[in-house]
Backbone as ProteinMPNN parsed JSONL, in Angstrom:
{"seq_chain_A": "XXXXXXXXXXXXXXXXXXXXXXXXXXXXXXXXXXXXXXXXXXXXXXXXXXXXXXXXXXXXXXXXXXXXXXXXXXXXXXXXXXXXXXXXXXXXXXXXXXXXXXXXXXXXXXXXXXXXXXXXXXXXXXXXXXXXXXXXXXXXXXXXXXX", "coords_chain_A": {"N_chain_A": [[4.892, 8.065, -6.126], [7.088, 5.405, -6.117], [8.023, 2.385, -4.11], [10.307, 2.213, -2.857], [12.017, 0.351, -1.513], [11.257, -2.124, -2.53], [13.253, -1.681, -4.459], [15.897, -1.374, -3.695], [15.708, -3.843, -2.022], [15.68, -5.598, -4.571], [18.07, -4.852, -5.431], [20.157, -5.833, -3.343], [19.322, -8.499, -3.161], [20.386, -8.979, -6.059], [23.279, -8.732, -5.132], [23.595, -11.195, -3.887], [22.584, -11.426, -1.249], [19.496, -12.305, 0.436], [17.434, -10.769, 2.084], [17.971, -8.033, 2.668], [16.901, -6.514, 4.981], [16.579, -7.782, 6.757], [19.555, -8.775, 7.535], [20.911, -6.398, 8.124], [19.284, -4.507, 9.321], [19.709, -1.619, 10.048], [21.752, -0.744, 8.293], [20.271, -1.283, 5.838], [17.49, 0.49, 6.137], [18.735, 2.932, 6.892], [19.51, 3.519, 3.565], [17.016, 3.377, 2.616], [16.096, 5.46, 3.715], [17.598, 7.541, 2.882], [16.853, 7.205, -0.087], [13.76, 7.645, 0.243], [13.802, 10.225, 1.162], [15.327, 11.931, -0.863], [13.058, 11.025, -2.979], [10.882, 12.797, -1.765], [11.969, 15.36, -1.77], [12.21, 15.803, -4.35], [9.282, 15.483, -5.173], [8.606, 18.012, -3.475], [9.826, 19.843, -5.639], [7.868, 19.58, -7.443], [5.535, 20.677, -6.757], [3.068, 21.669, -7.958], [1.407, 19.997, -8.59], [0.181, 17.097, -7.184], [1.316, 14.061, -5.504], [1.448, 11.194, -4.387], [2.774, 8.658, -2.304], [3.895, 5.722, -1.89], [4.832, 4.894, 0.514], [5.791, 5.791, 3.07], [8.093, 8.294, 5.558], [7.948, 7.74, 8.137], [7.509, 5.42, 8.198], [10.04, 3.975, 8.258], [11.398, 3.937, 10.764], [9.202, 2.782, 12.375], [9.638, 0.26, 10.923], [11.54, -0.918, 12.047], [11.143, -0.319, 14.959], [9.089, -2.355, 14.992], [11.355, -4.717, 14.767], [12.874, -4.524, 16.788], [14.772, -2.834, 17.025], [17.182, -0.746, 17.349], [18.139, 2.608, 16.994], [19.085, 5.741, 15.339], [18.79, 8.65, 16.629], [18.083, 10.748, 14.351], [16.78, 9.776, 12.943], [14.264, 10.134, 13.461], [13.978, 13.022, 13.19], [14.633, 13.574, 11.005], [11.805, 12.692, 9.445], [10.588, 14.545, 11.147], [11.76, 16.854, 9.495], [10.743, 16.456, 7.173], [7.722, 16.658, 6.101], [4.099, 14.931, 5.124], [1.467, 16.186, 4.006], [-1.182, 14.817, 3.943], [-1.978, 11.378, 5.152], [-2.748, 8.605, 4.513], [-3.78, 5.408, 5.494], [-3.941, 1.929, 4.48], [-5.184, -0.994, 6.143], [-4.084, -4.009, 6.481], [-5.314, -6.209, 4.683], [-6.746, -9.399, 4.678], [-7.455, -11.323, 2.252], [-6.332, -10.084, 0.191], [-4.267, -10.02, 0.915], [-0.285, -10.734, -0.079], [2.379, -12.446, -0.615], [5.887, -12.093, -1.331], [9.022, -11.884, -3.84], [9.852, -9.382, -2.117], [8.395, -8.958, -0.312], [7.858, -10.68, 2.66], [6.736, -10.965, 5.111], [4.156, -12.253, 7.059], [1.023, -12.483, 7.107], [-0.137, -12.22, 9.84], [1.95, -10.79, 10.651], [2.113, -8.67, 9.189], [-0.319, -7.488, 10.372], [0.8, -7.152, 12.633], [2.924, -5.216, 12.198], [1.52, -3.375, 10.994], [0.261, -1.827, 13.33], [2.11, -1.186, 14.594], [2.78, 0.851, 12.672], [1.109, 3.005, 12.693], [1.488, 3.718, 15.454], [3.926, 4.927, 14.707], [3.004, 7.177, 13.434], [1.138, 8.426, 14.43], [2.628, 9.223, 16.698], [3.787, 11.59, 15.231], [2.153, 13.323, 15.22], [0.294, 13.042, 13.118], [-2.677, 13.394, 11.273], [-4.285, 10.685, 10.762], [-5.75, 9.011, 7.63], [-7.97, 6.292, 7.196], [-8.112, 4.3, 4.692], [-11.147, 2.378, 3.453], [-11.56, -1.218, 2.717], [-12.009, -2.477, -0.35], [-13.326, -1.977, -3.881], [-10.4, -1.336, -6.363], [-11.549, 1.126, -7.947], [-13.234, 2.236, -5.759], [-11.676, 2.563, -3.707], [-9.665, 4.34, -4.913], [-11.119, 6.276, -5.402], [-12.154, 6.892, -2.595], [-9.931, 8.124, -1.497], [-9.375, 10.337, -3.603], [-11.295, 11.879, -2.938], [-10.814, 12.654, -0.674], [-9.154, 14.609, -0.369]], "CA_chain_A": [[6.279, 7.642, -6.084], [7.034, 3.855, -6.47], [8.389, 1.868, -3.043], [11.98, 2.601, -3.034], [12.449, -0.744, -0.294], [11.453, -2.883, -3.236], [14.439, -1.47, -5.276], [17.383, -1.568, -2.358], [15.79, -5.239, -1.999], [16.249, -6.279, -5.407], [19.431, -4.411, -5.829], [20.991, -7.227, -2.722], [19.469, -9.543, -3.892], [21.586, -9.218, -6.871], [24.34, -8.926, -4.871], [23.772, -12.02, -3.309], [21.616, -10.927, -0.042], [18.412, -12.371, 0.589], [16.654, -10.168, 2.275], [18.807, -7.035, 3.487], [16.737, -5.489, 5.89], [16.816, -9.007, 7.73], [20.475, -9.22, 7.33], [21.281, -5.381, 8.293], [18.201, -3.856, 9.408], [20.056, -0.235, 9.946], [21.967, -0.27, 6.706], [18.721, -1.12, 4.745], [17.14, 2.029, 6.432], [19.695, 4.395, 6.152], [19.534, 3.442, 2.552], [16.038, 3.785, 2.671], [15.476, 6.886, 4.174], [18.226, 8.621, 1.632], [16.256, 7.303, -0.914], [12.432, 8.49, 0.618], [14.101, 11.958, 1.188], [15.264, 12.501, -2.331], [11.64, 11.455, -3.037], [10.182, 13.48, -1.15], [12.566, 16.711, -2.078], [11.415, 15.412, -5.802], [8.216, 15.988, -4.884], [8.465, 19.354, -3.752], [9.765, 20.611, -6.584], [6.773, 19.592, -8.218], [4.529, 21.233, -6.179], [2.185, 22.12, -8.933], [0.614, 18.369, -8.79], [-0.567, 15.648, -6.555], [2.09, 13.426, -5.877], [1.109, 10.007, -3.436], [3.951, 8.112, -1.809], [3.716, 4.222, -1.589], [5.053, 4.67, 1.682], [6.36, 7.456, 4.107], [9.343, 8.196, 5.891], [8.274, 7.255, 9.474], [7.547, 3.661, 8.175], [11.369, 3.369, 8.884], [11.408, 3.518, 12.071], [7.926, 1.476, 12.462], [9.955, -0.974, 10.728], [12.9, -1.109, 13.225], [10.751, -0.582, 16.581], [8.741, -4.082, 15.174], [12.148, -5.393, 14.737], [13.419, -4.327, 18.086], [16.33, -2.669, 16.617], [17.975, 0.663, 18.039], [18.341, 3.378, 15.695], [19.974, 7.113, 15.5], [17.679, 9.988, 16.768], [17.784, 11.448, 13.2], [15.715, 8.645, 11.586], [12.749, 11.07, 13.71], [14.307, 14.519, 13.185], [14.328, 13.619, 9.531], [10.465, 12.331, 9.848], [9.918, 15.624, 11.428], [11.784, 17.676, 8.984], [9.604, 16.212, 6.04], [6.219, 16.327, 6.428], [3.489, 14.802, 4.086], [0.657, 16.71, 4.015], [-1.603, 13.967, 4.389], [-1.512, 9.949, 5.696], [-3.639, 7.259, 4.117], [-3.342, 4.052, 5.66], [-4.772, 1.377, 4.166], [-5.074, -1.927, 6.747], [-4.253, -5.192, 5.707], [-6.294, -7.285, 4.188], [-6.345, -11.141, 4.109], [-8.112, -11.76, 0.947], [-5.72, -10.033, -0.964], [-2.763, -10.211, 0.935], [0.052, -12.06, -0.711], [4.119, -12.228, -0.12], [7.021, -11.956, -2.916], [10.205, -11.54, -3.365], [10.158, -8.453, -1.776], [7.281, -8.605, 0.911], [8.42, -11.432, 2.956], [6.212, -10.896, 6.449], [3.548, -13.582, 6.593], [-0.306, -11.591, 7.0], [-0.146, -12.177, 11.0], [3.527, -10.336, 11.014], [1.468, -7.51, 8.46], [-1.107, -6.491, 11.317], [1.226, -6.05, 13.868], [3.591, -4.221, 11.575], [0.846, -2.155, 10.831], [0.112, -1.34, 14.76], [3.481, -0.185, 14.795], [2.997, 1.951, 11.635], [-0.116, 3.957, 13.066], [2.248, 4.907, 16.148], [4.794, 5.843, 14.663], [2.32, 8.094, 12.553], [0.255, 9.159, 15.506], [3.587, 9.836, 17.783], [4.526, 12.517, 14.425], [0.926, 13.97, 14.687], [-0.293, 12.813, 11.938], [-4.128, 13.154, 11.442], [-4.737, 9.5, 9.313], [-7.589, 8.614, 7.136], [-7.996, 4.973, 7.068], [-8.918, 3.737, 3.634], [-11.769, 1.318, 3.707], [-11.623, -1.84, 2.271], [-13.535, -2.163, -1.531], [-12.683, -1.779, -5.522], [-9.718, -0.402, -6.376], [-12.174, 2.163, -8.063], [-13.884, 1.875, -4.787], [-10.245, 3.122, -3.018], [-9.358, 5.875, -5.478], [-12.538, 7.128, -5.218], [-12.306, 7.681, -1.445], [-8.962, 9.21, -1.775], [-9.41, 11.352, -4.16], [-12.85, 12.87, -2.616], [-10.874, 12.913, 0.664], [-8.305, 15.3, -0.713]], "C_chain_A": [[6.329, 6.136, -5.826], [7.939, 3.666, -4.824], [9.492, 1.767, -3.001], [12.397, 1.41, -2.252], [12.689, -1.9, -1.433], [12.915, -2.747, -4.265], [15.327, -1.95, -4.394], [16.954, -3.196, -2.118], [16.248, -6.035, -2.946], [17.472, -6.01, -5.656], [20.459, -5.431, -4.828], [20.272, -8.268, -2.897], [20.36, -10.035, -5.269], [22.661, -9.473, -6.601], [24.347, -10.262, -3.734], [23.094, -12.375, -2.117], [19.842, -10.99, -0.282], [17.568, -11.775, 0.934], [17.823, -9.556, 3.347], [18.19, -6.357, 4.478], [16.667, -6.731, 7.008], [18.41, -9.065, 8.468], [21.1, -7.913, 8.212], [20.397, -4.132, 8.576], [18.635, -2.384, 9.334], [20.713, -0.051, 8.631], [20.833, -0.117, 5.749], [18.009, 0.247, 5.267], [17.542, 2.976, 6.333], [19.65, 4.602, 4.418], [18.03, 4.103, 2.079], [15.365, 5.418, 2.77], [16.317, 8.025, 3.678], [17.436, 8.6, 0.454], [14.481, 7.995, -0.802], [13.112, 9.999, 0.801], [14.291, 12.421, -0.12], [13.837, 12.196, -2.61], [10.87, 12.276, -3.042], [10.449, 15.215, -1.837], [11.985, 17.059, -3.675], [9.922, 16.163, -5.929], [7.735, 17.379, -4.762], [8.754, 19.924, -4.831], [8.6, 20.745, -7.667], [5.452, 19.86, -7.405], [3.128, 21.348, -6.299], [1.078, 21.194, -8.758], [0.873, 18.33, -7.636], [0.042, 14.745, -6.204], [1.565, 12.48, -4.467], [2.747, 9.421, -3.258], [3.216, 6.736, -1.193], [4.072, 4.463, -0.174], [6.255, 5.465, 2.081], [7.856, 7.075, 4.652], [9.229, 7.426, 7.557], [8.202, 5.651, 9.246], [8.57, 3.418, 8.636], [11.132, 3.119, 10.072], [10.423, 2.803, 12.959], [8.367, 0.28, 12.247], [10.979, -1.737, 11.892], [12.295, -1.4, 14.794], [9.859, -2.187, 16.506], [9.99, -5.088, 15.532], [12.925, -5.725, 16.061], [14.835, -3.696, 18.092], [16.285, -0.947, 16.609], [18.196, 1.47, 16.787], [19.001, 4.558, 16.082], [18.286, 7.579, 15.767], [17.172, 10.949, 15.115], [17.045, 11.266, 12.525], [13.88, 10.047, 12.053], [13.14, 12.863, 13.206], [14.24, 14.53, 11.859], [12.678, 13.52, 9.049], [9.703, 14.122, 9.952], [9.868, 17.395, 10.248], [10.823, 17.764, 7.435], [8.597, 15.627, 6.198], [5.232, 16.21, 5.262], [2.212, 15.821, 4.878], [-1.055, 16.182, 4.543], [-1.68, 12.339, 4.68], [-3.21, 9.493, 5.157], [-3.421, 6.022, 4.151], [-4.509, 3.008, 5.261], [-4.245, -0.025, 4.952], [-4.757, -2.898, 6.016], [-5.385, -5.877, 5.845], [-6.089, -8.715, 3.449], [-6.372, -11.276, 2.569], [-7.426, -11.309, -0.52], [-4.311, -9.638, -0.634], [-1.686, -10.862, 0.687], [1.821, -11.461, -0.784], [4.398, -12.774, -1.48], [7.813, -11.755, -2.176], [10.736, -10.568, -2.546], [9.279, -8.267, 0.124], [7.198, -10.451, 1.388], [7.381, -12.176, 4.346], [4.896, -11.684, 6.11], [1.674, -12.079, 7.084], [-0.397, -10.968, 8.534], [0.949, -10.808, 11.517], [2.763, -8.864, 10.068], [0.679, -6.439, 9.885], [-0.007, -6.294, 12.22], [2.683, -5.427, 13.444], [2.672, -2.673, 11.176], [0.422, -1.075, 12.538], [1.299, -0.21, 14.849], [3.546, 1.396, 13.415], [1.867, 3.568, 12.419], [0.837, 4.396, 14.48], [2.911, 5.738, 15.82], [3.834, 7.417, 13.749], [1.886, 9.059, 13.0], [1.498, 10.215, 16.472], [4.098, 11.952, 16.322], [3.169, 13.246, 14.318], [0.451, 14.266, 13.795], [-1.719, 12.682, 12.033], [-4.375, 11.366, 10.337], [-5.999, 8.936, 9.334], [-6.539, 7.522, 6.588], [-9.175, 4.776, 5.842], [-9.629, 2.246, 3.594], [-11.484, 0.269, 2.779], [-12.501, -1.551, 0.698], [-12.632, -2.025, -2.587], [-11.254, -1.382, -5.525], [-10.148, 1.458, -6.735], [-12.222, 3.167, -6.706], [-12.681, 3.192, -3.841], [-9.991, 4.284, -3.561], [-10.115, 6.446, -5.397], [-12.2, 7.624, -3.885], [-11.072, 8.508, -1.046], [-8.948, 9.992, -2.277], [-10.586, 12.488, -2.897], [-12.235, 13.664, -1.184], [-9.446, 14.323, 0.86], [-8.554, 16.734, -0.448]], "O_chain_A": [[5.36, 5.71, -5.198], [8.472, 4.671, -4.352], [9.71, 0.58, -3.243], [13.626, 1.418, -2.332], [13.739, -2.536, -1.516], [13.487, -3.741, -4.712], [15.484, -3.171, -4.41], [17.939, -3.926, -2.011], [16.994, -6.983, -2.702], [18.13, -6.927, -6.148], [21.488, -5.848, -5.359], [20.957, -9.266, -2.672], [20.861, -11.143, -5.459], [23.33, -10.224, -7.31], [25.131, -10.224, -2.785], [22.968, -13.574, -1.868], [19.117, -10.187, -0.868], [16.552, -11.962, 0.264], [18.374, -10.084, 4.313], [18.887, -5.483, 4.993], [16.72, -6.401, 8.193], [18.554, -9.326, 9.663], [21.862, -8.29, 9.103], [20.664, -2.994, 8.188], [17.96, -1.736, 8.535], [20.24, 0.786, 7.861], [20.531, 0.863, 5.069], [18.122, 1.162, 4.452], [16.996, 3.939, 5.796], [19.748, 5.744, 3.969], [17.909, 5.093, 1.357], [14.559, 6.127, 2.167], [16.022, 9.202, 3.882], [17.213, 9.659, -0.133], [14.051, 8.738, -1.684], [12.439, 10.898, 0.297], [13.516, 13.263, -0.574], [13.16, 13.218, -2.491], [10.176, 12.62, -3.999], [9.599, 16.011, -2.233], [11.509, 18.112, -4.099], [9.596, 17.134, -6.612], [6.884, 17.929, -5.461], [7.872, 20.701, -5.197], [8.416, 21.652, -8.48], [4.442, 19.168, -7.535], [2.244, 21.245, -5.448], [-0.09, 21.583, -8.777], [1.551, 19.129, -6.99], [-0.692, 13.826, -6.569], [1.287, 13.146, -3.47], [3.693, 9.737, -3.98], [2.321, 6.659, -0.351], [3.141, 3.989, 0.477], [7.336, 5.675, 1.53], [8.561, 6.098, 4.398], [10.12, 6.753, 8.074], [8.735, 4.815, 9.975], [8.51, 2.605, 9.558], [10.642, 2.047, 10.426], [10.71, 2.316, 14.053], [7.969, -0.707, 12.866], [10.998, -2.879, 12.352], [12.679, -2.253, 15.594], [9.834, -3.005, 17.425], [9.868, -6.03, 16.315], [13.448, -6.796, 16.368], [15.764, -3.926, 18.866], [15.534, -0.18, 16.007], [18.409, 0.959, 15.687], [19.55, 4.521, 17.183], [17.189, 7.17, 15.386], [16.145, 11.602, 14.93], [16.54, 11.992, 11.669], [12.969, 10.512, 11.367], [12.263, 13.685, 12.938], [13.754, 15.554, 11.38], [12.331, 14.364, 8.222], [8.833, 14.691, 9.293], [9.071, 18.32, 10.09], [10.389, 18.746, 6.832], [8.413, 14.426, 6.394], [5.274, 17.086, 4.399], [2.142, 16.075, 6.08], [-1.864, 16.818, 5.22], [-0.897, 12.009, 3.79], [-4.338, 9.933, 5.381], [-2.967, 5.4, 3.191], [-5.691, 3.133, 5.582], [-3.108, -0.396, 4.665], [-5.074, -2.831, 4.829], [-6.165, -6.078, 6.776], [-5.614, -9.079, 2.373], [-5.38, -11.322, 1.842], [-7.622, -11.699, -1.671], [-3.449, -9.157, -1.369], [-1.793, -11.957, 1.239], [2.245, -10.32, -0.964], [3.78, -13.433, -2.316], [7.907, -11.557, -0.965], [11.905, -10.669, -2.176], [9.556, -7.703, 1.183], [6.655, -11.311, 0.695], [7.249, -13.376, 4.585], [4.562, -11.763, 4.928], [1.787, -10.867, 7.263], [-0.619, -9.776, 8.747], [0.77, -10.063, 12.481], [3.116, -7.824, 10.624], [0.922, -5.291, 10.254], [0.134, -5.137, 12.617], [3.511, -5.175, 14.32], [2.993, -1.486, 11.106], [0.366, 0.151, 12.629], [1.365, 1.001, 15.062], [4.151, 2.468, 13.396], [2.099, 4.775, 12.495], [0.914, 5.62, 14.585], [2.899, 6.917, 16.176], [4.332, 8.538, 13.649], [1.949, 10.21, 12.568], [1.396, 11.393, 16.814], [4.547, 13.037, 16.693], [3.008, 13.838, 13.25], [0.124, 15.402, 13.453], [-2.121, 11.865, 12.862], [-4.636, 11.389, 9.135], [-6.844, 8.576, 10.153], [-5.426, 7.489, 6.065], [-10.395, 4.94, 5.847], [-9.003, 1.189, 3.668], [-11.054, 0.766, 1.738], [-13.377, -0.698, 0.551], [-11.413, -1.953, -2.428], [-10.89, -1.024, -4.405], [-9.653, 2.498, -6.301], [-11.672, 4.249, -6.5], [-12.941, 4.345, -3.498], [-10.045, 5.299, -2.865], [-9.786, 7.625, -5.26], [-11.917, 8.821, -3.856], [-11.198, 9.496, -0.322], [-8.447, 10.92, -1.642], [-10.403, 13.56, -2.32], [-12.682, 14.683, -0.656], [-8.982, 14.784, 1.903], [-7.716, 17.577, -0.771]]}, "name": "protein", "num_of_chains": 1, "seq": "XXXXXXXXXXXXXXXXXXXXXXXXXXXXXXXXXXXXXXXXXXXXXXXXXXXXXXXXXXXXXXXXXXXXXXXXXXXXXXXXXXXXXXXXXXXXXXXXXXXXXXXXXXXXXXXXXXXXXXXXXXXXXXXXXXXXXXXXXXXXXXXXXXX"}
């Protein structure tokens, strides 16, 4: 499933809004996390297959507790009610880390966004396999095998 954050970003940016989750950190999430749920519901119906997710539902609220910004209880009760099956976090990495229009946070502001991602992951008892650095081959390879 493709990064649904990058869409809702470019979509205010059209409307004029530089970076909406700066601007409105809870609107951009609520938005967010309607759009990762249909995802997700997507998903199930296709059961049959394999389906990966650029990025989960607890990220929300990973994103918000970096931010320092208060949220509804639901953002977790939703978290809880859709559960991936399995978590593959892959760390940042300098060497090929690199900001856009969309990905704004400088490499420094990456790791300790990622700190926050592995709680919120861990707090939802999530078992996560940490994908090592290496190829992209290299990467699909250890995902797949780890399936």
């Amino acid at each position: 499933m493709p990064e649904i954050s990058r869409t809702i970003t470019r979509e205010a940016q059209q409307s004029g809004i530089e970076q909406l989750f700066l601007k409105d950190p809870l609107l951009f999430s609520e938005l967010l996390l309607k759009g990762r749920i249909s995802q997700f519901q997507e998903a199930d119906e296709n059961m049959d297959n394999t389906v990966f997710f650029d990025r989960g539902l607890p990220d929300i609220h990973a994103y918000l507790d970096f931010t320092g910004t208060a949220y509804p209880k639901t953002f977790i009760e939703k978290c809880m009610e859709h559960r991936y099956s399995q978590v593959f976090m892959l760390p940042p990495w300098k060497e090929i880390y690199r900001t856009d229009n969309e990905r704004y946070e400088s490499f420094e502001e990456s790791l300790i966004i990622f700190d926050h991602l592995l709680t919120a992951y861990e707090e939802m008892n999530y078992k996560i396999i940490t994908v090592p650095e290496g190829s992209v081959t290299q990467r699909v390879s250890f995902i797949l095998n780890s399936l």
